[in-house]
KOLPA-584424 format. One line per field, with one value per atom (N, C-alpha, C): residue number from 1; x negated, y, z; chain; residue in one letter. Coordinates in Angstrom, 1 decimal. Layout:
<sites>
resi NUM | ...
c1 X | ...
c2 Y | ...
c3 Z | ...
chain A | ...
resn A | ...
</sites>
This chain:
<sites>
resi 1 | 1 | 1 | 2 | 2 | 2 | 3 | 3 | 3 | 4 | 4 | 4 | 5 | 5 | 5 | 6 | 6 | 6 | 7 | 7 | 7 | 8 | 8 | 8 | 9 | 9 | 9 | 10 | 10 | 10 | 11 | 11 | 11 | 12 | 12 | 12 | 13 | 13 | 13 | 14 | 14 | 14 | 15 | 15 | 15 | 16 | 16 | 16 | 17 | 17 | 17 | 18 | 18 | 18 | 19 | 19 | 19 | 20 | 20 | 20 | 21 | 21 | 21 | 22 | 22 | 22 | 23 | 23 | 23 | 24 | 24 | 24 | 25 | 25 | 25 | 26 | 26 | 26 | 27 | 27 | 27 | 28 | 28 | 28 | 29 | 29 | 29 | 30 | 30 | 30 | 31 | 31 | 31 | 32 | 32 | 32 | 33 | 33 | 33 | 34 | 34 | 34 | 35 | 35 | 35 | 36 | 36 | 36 | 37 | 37 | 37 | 38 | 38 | 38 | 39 | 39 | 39 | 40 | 40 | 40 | 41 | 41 | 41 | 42 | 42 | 42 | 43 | 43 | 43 | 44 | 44 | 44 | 45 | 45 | 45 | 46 | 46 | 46 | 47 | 47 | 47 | 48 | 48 | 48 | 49 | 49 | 49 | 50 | 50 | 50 | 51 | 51 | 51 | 52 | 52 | 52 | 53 | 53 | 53 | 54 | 54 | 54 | 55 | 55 | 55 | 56 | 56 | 56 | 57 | 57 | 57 | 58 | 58 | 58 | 59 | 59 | 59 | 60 | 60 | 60 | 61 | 61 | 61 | 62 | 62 | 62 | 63 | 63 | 63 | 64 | 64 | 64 | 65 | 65 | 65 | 66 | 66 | 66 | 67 | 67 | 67 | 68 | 68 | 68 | 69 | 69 | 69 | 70 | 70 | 70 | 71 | 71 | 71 | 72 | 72 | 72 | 73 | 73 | 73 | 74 | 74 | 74 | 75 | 75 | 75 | 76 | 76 | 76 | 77 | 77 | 77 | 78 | 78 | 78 | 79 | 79 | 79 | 80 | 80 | 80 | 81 | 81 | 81 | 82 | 82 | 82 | 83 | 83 | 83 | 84 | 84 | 84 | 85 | 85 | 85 | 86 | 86 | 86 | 87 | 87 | 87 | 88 | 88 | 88 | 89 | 89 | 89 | 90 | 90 | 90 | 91 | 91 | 91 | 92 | 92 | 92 | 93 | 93 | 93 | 94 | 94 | 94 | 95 | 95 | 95 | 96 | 96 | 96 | 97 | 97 | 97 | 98 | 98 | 98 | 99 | 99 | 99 | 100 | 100 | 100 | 101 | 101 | 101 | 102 | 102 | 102 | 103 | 103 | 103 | 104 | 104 | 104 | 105 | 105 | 105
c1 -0.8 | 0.0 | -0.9 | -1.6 | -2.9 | -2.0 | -2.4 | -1.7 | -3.1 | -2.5 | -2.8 | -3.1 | -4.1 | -4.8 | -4.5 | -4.6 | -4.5 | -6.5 | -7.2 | -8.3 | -9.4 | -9.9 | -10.8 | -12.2 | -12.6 | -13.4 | -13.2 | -14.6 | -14.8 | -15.8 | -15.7 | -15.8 | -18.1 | -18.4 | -18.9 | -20.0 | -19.1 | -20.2 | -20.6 | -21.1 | -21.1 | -22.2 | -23.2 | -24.3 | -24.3 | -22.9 | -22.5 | -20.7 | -20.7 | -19.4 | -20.1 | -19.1 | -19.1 | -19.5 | -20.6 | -20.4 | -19.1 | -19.2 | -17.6 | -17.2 | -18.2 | -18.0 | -17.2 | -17.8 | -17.2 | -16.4 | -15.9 | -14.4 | -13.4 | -13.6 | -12.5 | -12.2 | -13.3 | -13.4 | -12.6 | -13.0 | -12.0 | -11.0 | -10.0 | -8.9 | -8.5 | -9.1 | -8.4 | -8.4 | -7.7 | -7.8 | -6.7 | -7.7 | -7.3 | -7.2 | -6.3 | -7.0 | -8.5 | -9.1 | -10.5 | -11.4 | -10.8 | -11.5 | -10.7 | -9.6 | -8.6 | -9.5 | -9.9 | -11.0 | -12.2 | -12.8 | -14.5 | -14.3 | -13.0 | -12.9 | -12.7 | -11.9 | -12.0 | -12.9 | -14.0 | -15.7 | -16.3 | -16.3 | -17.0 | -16.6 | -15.5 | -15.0 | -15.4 | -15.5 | -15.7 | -17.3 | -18.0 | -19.3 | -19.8 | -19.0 | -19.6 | -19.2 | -17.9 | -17.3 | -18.8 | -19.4 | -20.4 | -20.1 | -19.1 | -18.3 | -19.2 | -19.8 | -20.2 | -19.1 | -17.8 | -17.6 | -16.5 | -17.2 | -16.7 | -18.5 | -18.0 | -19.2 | -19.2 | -20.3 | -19.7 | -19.0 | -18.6 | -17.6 | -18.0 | -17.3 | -17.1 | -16.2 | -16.3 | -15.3 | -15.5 | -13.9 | -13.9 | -12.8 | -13.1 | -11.7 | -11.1 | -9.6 | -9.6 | -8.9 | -8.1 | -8.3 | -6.9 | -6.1 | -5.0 | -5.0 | -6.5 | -6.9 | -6.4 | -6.5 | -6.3 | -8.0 | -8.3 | -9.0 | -9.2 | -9.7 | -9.6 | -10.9 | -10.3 | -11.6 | -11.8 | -13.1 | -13.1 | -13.9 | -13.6 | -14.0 | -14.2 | -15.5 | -16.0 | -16.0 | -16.1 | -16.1 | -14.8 | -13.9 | -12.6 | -11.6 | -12.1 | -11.0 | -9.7 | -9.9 | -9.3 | -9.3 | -8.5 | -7.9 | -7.4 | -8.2 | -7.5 | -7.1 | -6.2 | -5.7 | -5.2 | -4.2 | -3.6 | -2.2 | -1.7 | 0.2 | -0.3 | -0.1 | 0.0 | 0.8 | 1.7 | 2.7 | 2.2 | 1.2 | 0.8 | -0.2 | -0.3 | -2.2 | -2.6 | -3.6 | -3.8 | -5.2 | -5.4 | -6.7 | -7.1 | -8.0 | -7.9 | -6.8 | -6.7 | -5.7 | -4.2 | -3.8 | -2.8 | -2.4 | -4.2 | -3.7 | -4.8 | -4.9 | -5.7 | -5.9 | -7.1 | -7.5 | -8.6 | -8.7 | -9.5 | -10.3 | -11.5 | -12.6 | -13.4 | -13.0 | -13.6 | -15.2 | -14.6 | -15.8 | -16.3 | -17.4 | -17.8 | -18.9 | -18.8 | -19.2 | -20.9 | -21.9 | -23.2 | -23.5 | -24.0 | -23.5 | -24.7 | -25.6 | -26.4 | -25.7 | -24.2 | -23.9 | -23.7 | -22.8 | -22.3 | -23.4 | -24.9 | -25.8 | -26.2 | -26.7 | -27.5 | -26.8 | -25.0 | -24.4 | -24.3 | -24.3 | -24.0 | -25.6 | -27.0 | -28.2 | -28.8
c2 -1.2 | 0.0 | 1.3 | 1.7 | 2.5 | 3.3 | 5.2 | 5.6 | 5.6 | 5.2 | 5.3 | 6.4 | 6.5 | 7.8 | 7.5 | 8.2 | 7.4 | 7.7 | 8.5 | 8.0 | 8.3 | 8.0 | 8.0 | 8.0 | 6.9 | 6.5 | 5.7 | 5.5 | 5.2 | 4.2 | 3.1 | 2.0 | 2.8 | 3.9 | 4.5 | 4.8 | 5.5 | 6.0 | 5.3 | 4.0 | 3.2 | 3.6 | 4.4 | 4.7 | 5.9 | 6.4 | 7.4 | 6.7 | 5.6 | 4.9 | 5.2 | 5.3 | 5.5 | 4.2 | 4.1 | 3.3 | 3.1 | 1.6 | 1.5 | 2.0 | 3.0 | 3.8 | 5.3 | 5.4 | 6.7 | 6.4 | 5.3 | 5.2 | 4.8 | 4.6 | 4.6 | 6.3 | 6.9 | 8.2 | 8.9 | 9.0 | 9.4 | 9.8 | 8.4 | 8.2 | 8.2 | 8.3 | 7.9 | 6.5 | 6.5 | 4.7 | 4.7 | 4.3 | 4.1 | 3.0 | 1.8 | 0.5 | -0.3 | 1.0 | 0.1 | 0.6 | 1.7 | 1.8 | 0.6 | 0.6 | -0.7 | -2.0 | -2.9 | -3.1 | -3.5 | -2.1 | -2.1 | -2.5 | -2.1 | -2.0 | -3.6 | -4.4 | -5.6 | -6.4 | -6.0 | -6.6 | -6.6 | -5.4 | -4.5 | -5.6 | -5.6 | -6.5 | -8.0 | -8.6 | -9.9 | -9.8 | -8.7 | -8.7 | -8.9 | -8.1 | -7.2 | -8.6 | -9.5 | -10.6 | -11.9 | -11.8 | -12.7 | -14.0 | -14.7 | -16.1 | -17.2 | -18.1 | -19.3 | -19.8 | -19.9 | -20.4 | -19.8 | -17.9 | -17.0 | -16.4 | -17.0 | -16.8 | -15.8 | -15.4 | -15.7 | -14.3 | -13.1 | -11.9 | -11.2 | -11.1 | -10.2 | -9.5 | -8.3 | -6.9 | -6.9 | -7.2 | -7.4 | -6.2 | -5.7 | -5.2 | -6.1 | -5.9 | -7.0 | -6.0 | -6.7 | -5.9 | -5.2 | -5.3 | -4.7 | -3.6 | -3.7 | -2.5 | -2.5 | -3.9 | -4.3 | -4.7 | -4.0 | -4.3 | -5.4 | -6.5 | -7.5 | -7.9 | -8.9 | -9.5 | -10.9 | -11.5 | -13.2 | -13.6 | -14.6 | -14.8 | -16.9 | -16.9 | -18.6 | -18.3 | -18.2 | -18.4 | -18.5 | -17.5 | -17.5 | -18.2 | -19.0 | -20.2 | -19.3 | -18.1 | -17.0 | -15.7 | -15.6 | -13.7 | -12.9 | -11.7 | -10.9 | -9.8 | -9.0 | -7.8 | -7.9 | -8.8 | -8.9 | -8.6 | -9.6 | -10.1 | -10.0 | -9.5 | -9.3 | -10.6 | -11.3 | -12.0 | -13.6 | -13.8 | -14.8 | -15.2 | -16.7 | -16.8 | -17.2 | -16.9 | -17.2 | -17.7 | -18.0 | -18.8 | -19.1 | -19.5 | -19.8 | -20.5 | -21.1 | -22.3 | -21.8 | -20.7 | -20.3 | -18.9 | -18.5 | -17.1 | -16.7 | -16.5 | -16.1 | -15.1 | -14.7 | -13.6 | -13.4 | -11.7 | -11.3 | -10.4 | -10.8 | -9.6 | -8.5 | -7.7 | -6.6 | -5.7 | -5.4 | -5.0 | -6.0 | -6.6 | -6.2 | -5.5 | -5.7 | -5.0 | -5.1 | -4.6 | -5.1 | -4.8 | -6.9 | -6.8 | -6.0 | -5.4 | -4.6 | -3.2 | -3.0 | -1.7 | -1.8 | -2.7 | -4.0 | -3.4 | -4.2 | -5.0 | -3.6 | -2.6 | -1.5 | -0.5 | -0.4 | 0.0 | -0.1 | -1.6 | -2.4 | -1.9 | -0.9 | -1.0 | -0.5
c3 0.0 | 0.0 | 0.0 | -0.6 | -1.1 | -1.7 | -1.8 | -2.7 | -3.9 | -4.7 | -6.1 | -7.0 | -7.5 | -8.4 | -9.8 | -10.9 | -12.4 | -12.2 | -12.1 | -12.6 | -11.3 | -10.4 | -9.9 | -10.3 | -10.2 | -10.9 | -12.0 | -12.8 | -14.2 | -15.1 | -15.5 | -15.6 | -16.3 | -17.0 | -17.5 | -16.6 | -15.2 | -14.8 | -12.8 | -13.2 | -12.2 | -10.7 | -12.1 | -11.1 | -10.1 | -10.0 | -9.2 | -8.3 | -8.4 | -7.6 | -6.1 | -5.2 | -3.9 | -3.4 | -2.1 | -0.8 | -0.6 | 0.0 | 0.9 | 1.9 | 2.8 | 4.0 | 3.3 | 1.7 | 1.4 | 0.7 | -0.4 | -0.8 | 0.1 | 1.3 | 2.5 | 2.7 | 3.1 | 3.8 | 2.5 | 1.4 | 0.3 | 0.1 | 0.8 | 0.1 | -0.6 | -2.0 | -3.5 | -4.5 | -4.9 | -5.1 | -6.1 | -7.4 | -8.8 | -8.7 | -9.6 | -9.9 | -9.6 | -10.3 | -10.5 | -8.9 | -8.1 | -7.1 | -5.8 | -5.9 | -5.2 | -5.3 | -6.6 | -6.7 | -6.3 | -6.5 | -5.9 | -4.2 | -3.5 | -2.0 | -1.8 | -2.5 | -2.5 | -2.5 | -4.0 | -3.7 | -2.8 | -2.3 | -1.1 | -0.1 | 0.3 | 2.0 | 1.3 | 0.6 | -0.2 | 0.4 | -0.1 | -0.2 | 1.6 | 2.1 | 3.7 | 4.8 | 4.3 | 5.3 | 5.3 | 3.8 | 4.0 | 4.2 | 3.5 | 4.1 | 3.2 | 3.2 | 2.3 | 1.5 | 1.4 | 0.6 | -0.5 | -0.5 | -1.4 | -2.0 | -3.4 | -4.0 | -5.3 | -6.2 | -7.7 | -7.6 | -6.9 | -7.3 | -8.0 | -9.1 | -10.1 | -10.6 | -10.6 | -11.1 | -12.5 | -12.9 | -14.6 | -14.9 | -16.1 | -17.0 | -17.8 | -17.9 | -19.2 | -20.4 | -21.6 | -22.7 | -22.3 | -21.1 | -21.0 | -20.0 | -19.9 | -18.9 | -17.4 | -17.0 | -15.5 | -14.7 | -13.7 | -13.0 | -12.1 | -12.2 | -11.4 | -11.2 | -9.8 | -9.2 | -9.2 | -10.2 | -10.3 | -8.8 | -8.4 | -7.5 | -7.5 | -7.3 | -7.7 | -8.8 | -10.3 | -11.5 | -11.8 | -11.3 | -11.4 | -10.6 | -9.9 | -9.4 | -8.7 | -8.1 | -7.9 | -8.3 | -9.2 | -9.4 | -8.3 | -8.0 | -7.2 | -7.8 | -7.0 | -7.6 | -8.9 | -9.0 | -10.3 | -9.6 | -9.0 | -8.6 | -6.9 | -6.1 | -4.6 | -3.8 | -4.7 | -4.3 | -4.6 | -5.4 | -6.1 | -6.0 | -6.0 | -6.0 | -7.4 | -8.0 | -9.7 | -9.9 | -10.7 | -11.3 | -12.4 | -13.1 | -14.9 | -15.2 | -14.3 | -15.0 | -15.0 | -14.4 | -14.3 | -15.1 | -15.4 | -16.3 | -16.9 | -18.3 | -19.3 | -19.4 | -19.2 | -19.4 | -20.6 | -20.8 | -22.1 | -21.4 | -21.1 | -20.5 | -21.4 | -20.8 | -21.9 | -21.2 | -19.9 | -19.1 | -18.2 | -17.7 | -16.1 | -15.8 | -14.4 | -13.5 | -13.0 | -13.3 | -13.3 | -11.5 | -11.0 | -9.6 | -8.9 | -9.1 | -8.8 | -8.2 | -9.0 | -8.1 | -7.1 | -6.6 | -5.1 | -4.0 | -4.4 | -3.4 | -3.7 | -4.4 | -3.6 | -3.4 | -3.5 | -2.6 | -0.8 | -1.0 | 0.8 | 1.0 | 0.7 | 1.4 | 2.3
chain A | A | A | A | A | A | A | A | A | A | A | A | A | A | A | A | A | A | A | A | A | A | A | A | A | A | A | A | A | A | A | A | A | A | A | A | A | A | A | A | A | A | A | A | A | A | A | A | A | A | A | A | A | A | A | A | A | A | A | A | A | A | A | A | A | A | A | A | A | A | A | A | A | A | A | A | A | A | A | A | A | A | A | A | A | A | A | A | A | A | A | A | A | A | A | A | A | A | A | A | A | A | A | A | A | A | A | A | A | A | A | A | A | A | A | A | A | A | A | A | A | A | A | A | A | A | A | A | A | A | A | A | A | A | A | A | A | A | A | A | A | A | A | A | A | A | A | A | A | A | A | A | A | A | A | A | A | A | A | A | A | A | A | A | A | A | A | A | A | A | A | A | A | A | A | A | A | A | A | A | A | A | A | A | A | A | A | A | A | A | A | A | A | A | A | A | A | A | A | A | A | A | A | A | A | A | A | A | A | A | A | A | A | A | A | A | A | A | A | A | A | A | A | A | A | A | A | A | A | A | A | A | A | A | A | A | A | A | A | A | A | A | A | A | A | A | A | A | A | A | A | A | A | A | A | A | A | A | A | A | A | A | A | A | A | A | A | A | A | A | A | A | A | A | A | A | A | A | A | A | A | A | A | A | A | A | A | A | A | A | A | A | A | A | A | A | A | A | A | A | A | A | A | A | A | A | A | A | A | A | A | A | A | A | A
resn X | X | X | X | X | X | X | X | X | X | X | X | X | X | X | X | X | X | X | X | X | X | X | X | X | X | X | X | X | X | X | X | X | X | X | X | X | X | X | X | X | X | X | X | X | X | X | X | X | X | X | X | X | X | X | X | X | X | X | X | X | X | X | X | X | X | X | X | X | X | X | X | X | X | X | X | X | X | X | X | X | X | X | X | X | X | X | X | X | X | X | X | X | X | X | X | X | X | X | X | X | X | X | X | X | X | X | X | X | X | X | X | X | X | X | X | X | X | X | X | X | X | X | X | X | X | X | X | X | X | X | X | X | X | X | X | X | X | X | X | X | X | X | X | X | X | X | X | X | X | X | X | X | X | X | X | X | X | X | X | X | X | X | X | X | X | X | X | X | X | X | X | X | X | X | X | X | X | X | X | X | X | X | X | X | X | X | X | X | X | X | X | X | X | X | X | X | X | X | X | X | X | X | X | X | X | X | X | X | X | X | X | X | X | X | X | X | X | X | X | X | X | X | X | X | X | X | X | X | X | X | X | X | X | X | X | X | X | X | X | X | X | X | X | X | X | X | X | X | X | X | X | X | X | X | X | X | X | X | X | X | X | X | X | X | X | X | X | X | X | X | X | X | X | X | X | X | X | X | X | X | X | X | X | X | X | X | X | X | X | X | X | X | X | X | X | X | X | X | X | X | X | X | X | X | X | X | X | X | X | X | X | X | X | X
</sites>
């Protein structure tokens, strides 16, 4: 329940995305920053058996998060749990994980 931006941040300009201490402090949250905040807590919980996250675009211009080599989509359906096998997707961007790890440094 985030209020939602149309454009925050920008798939372009990655090398200037916020820490997750400052896209909290923010409070703005586009799709693709809703997102990054997901990687981020994925990233920061440190669990063994969440691996593999990756922030993709697809060609319908949804932001989502593969997680294991997909076995789980996030931020697609709130109501749903999804996976390749349940939903095809067309990747157009990701996310080079380098922003992640020398963000969390």
């Amino acid at each position: 329940m985030l209020p939602i931006d149309n454009h925050y941040l920008h798939w372009e300009d990655t090398r200037n995305w916020p820490n997750p201490w400052d896209l909290l402090a923010d409070g703005i949250f586009c799709g693709l920053a809703k997102s990054l905040g997901i990687v981020y807590t994925l990233q920061l919980i440190n669990r063994a058996d969440i691996n593999d996250i990756t922030l993709v675009q697809t060609a319908e211009g949804d932001n989502l998060v593969l997680v294991n080599q997909g076995l789980y989509i996030l931020n697609w359906s709130p109501t749903e749990i999804l996976n390749n096998d349940t939903l095809q997707i067309e990747i157009t961007k990701t996310m080079d994980p380098s922003v992640v790890t020398n963000a969390l440094t």
